[in-house]
C-alpha positions as CSV (number, residue, x, y, z in Angstrom):
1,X,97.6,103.7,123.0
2,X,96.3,104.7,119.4
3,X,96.9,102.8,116.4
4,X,96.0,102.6,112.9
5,X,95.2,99.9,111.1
6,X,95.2,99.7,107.3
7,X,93.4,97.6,105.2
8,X,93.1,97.4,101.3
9,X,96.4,97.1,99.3
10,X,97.3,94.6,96.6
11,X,98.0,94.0,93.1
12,X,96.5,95.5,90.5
13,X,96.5,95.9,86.6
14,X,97.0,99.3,84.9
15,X,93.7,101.0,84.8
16,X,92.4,98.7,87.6
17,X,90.8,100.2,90.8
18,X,91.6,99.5,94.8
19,X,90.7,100.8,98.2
20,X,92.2,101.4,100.9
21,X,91.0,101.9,104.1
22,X,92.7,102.9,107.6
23,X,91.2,102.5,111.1
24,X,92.0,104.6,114.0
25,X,91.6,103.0,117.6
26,X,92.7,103.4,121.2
27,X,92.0,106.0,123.8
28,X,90.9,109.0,121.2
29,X,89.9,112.3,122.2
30,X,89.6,113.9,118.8
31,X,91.1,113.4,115.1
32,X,91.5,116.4,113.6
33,X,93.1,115.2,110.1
34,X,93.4,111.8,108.9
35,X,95.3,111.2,105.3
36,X,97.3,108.9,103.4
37,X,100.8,109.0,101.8
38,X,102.7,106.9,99.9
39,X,106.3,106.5,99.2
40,X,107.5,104.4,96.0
41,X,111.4,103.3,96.1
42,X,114.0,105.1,95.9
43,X,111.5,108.4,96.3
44,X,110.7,110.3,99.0
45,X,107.3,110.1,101.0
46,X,104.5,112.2,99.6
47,X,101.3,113.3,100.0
48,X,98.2,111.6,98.2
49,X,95.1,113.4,100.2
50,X,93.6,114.4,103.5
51,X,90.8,115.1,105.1
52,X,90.6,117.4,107.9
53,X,87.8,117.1,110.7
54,X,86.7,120.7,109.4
55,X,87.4,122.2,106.0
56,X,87.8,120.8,102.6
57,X,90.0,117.8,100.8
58,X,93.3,118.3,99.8
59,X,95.0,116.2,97.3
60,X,98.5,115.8,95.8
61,X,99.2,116.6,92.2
62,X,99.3,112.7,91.9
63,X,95.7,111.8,92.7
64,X,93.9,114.5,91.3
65,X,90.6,113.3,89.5
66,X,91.5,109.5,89.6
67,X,91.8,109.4,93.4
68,X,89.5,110.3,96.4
69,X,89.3,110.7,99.6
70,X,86.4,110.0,102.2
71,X,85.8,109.5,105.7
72,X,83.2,107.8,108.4
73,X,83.6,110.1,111.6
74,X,81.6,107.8,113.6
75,X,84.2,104.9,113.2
76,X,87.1,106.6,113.4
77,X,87.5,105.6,109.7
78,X,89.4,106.9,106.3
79,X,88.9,105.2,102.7
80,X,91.2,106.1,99.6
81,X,89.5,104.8,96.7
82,X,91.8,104.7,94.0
83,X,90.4,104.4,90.0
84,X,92.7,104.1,86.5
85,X,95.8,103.1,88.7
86,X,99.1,103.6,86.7
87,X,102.3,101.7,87.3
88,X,103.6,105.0,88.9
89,X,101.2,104.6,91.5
90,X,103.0,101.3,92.8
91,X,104.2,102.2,96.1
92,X,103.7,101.2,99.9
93,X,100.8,104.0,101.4
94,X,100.8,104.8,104.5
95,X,97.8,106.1,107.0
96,X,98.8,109.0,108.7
97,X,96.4,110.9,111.4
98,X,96.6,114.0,114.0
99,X,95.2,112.7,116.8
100,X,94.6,114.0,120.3
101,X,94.2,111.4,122.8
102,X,92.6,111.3,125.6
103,X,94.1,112.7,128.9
104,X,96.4,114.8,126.7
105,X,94.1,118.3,126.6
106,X,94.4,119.8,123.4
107,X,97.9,118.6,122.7
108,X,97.5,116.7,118.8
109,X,100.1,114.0,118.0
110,X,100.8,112.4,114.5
111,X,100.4,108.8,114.0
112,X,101.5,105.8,110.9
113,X,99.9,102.7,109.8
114,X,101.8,100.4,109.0
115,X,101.9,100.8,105.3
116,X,100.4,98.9,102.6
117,X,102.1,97.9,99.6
118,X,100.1,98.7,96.5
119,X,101.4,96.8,93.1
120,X,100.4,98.6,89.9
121,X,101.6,95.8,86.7
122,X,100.5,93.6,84.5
């Protein structure tokens, strides 16, 4: 069974920073792409960055140069660190990963965190 386990959300004031960070465990053969989305009410779910196991970054028009993305390999590990937060940045972000398990070949499935509500006021 593979989870993911985020870690990191909160409230924070306009032009405050947070990170977030998302842990992958159970029976993993590989990840090939581990991200993070978030989905504010009333809106639909979007993309904030990924990072693949090969190849570069990729980041949504929202987190451009205030947001990025990084990973530890070895721990099966993603961080979002998250800098001049704006209210429109208060939403619930959720982990997401590509994961191929073991016993499963080379046959990738997608995976959630639970989500993690992130509160941009003051």
């Amino acid at each position: 069974q593979v989870q993911l386990v985020e870690s990191g959300g909160g409230l924070v004031q306009p032009g405050g920073s947070l990170r977030l960070s998302c842990a992958a465990s159970g029976s993993i053969f590989s990840i090939n792409i581990m991200g993070w989305y978030r989905q504010a009410p009333g809106k639909q779910r979007e993309l904030v960055a990924s990072i693949p196991k090969v190849g570069s970054t990729n980041y949504g028009d929202s987190a451009k140069d205030r947001f990025t993305i990084s990973s530890d390999k070895a721990k099966n590990t993603v961080h979002l660190q998250m800098t001049n937060l704006k209210p429109e940045d208060t939403a619930v972000y959720y982990c997401n990963a590509w994961i191929v398990p073991v016993g499963e070949g080379l046959n990738e499935y997608e995976y959630w965190g639970q989500g993690s509500q992130v509160t941009v006021s003051s």
